[in-house]
C-alpha positions as CSV (number, residue, x, y, z in Angstrom):
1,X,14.3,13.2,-16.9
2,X,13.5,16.9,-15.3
3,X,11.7,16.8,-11.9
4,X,11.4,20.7,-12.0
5,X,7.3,20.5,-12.6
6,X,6.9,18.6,-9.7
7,X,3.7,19.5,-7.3
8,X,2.4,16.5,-5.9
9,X,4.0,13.6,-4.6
10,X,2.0,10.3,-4.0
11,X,2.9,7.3,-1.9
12,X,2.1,3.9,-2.5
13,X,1.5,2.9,1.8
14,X,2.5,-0.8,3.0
15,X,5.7,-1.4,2.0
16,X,6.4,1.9,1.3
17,X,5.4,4.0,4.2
18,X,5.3,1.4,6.7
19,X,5.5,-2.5,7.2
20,X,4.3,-5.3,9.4
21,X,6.0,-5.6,12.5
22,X,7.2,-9.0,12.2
23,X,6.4,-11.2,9.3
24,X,2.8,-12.4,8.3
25,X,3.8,-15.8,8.3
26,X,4.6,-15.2,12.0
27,X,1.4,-13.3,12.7
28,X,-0.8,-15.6,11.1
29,X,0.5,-19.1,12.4
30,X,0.8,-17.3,15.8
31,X,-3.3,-16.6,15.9
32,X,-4.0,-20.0,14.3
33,X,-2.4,-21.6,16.8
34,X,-4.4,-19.5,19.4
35,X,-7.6,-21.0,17.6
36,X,-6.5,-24.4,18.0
37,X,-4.7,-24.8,14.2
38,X,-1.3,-25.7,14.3
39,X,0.5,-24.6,10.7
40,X,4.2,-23.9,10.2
41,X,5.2,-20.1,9.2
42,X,7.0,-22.0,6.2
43,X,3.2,-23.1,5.2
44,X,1.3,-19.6,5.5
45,X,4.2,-17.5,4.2
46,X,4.6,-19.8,1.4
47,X,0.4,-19.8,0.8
48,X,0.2,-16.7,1.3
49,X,2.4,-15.5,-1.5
50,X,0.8,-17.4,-3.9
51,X,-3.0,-17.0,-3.1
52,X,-2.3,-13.1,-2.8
53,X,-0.6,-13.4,-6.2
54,X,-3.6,-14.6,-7.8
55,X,-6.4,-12.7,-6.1
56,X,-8.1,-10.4,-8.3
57,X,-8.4,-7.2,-7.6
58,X,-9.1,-5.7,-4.6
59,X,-11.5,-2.9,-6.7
60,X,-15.3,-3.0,-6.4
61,X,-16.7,-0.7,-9.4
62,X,-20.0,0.6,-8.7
63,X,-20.7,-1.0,-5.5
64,X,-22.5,1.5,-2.9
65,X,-19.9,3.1,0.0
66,X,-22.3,1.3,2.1
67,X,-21.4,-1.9,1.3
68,X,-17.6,-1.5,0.9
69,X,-16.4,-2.7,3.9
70,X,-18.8,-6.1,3.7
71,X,-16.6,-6.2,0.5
72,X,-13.4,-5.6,1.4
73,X,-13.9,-8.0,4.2
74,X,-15.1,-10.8,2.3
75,X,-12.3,-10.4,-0.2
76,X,-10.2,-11.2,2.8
77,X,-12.1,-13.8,3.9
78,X,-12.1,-15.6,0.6
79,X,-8.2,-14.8,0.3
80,X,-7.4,-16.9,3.5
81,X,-9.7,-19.3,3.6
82,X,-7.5,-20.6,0.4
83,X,-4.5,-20.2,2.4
84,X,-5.8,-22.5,4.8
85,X,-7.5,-24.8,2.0
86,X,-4.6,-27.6,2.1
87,X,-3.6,-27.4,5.3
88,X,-6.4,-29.7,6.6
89,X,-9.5,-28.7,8.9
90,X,-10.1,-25.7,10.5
91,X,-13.2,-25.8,13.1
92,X,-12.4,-22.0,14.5
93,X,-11.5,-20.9,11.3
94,X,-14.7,-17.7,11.0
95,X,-13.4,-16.5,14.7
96,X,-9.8,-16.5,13.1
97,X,-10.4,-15.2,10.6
98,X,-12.3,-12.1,12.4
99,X,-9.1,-12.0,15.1
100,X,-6.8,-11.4,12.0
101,X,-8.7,-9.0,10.1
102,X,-8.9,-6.9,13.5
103,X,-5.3,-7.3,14.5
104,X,-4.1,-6.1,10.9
105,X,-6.3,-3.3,11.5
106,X,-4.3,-1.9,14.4
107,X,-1.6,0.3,14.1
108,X,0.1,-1.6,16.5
109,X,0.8,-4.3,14.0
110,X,2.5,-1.9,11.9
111,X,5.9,0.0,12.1
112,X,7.1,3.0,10.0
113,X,10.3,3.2,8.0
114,X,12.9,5.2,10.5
115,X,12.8,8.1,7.7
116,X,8.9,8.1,6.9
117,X,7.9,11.1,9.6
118,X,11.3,12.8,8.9
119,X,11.0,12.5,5.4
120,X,7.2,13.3,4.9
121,X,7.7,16.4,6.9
122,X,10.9,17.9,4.9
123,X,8.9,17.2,1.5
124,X,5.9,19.0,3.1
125,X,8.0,21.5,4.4
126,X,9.3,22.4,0.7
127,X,6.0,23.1,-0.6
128,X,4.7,19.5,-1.8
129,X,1.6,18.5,-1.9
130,X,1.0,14.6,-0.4
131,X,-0.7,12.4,-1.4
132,X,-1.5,8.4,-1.1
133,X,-2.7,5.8,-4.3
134,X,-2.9,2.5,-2.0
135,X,-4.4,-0.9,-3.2
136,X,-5.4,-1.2,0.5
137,X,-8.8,-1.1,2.1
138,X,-10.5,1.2,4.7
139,X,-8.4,0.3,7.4
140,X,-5.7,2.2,6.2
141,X,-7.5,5.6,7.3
142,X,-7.0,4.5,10.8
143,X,-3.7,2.7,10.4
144,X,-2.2,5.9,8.8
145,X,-3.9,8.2,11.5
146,X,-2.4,5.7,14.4
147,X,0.7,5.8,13.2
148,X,0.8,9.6,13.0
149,X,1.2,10.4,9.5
150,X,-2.8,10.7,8.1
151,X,-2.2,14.5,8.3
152,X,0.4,14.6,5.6
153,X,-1.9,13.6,3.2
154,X,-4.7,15.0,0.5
155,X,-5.9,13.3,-1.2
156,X,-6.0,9.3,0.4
157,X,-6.9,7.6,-2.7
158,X,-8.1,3.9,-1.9
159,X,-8.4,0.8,-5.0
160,X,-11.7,-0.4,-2.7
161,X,-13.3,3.4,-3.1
162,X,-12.1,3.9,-6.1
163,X,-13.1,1.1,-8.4
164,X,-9.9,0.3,-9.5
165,X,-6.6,-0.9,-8.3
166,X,-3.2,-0.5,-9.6
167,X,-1.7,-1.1,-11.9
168,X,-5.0,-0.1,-13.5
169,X,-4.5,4.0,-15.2
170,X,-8.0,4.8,-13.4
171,X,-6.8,5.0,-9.9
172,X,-3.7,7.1,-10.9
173,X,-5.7,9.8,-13.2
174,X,-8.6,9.7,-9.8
175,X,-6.2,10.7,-7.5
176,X,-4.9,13.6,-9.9
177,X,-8.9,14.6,-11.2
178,X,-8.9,15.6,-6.5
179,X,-7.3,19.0,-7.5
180,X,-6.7,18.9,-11.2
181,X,-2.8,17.7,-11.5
182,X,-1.7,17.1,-14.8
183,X,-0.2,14.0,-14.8
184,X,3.3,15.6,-15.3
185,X,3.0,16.8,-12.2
186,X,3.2,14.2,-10.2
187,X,5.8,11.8,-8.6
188,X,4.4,8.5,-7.3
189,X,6.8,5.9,-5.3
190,X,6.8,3.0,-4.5
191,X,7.8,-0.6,-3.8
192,X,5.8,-2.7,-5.9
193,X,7.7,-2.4,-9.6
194,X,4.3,-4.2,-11.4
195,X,2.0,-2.3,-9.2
196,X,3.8,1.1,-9.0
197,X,5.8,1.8,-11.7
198,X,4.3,0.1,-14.1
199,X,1.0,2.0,-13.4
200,X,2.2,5.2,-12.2
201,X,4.3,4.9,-15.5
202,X,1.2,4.3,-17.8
203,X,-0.9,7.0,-16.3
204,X,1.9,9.9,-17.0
205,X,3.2,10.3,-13.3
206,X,6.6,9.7,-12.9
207,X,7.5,6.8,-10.6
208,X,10.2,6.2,-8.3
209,X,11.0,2.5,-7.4
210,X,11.4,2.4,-3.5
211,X,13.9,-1.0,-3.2
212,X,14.9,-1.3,-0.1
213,X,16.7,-5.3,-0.4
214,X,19.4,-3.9,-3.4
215,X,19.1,-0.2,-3.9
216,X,20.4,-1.0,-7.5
217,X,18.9,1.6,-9.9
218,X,16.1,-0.6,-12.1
219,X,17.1,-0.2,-15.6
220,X,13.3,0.4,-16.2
221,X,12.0,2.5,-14.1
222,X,12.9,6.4,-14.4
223,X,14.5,6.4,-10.9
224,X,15.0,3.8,-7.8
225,X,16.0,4.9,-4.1
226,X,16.4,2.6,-1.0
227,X,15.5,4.6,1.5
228,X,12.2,7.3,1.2
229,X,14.8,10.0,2.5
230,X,16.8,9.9,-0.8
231,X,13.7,11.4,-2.4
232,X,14.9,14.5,-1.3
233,X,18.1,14.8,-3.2
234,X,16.0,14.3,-6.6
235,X,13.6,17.3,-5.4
236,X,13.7,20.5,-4.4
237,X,10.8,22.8,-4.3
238,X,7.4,22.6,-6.3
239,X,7.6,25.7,-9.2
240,X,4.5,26.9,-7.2
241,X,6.2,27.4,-3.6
């Protein structure tokens, strides 16, 4: 497969671009305990696999900007409340649950991949356009500005703005429809195979499987790396620069 019409390259964001410093099972049995709720990391890594999983989509079509971030919040909300279901009572759990959703949206709870900046700055440096398709919510404006790398990026493309999440085609062609990109001119990574590949595959980009734990090529997606810096031995420049 030819990566010679190449323009834009999007980026899925956590997991790809950066990752929790630490692991979530850690972060969130550390603040329950701080809220009076003692729960083994076993227990909230475990739950939360399985509740995140299930969740539906983190996508609200047709809901006013206004109300977004009421949305996004409560989807949250719902999501750990079920974490927390069977592990028995939970007095504290609202100011918990308002400590966590602030703490995850500091960029200090975040780190970057060593080869995100260097990376993102060579591509840009080539010609490419950046871009990010992220089934995040509107924290990750601030999260990618506090951790430096917002300005490598146009357009940010959100599943909570847009009204669709991936693997859904709609959030793929939205992010394209910003400046007109044929879909064949787009590369989108990143670590989710479903997510990702499977949806950037469907919507006519071509997707690159970011797998950092084997780095084995995936027989079915067009290309895997395991590090964001091999990206740039599969491109070169954009026909346009």
């Amino acid at each position: 497969m030819s990566l010679s019409q190449i323009t834009i390259i999007f980026f899925d964001a956590a997991g790809t671009l950066f990752h929790v410093k630490g692991s979530v099972g850690e972060i969130y049995a550390r603040l329950a305990r701080e809220h009076g709720k003692d729960v083994t990391v076993h227990d909230l890594e475990a739950g939360f696999r399985r509740c995140f999983a299930n969740a539906p989509p983190m996508a609200f079509p047709n809901a006013a900007a206004e109300h977004i971030p009421q949305l996004e919040k409560q989807w949250w909300h719902d999501l750990v409340h079920l974490v927390f279901a069977l592990l028995g009572p939970f007095p504290r759990f609202t100011a918990y649950f308002d400590a966590l959703y602030d703490f995850f949206a500091q960029a200090d709870a975040w780190q970057l991949y060593p080869e995100t900046t260097e990376t993102l700055t060579a591509l840009q440096g080539r010609g490419f356009r950046l871009g990010v398709i992220s089934n995040f919510d509107s924290r990750l404006f601030g999260l990618l500005d506090g951790l430096g790398i917002k300005h490598f990026f146009d357009p940010i493309v959100i599943s909570t703005q847009a009204g669709s999440a991936k693997p859904e085609v709609e959030i793929f062609l939205q992010a394209l429809s910003v400046d007109d990109f044929a879909p064949h001119q787009a590369l989108h990574i990143g670590d989710s195979f479903d997510m990702d590949i499977v949806g950037a595959k469907a919507a006519g980009l071509t997707p690159v499987h970011v797998d950092r734990m084997s780095g084995r090529p995936n027989k079915t997606a067009p290309f895997t790396v395991s590090r964001l810096d091999e990206l740039l031995a599969l491109v070169v420049t954009p026909p346009s620069a």
